[in-house]
N, C-alpha and C positions, 0 to 999 in steps of 0.2 A: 908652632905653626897652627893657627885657624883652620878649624874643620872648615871645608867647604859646605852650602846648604843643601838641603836636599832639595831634588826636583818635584815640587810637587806645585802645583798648580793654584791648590788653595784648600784651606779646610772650613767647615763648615762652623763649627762650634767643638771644643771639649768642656769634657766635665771631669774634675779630678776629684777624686776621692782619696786622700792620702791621711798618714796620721802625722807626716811634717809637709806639710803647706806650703810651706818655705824655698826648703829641697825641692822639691817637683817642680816650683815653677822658676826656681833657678834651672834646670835642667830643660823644661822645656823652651826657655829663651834662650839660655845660653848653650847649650848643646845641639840641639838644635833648629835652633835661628827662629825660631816662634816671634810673634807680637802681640802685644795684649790689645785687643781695640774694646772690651769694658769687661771690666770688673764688678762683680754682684757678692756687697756685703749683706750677708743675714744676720741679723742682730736676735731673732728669739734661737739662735745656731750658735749665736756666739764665732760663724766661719764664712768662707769669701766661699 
């Protein structure tokens, strides 16, 4: 059964700081119901 989404109205921006990248932003889409509208790769970070 699908989690229902949360009521939230709207978010402004996150920033995630994780040591799997991966994981977090499967969770924040898939869990709960996130969207990605841009993504910011750093290349002298080697991270998104």
């Amino acid at each position: 059964m699908p989690t229902p989404p949360l009521p939230l109205s709207g978010v402004h921006h996150v920033a995630l700081i994780t040591a799997d990248y991966s994981r977090a932003k499967r969770f924040y889409l898939d869990v709960l119901g996130a969207e990605v509208l841009n993504e910011s790769y750093r290349v002298e970070r080697d991270s998104y």
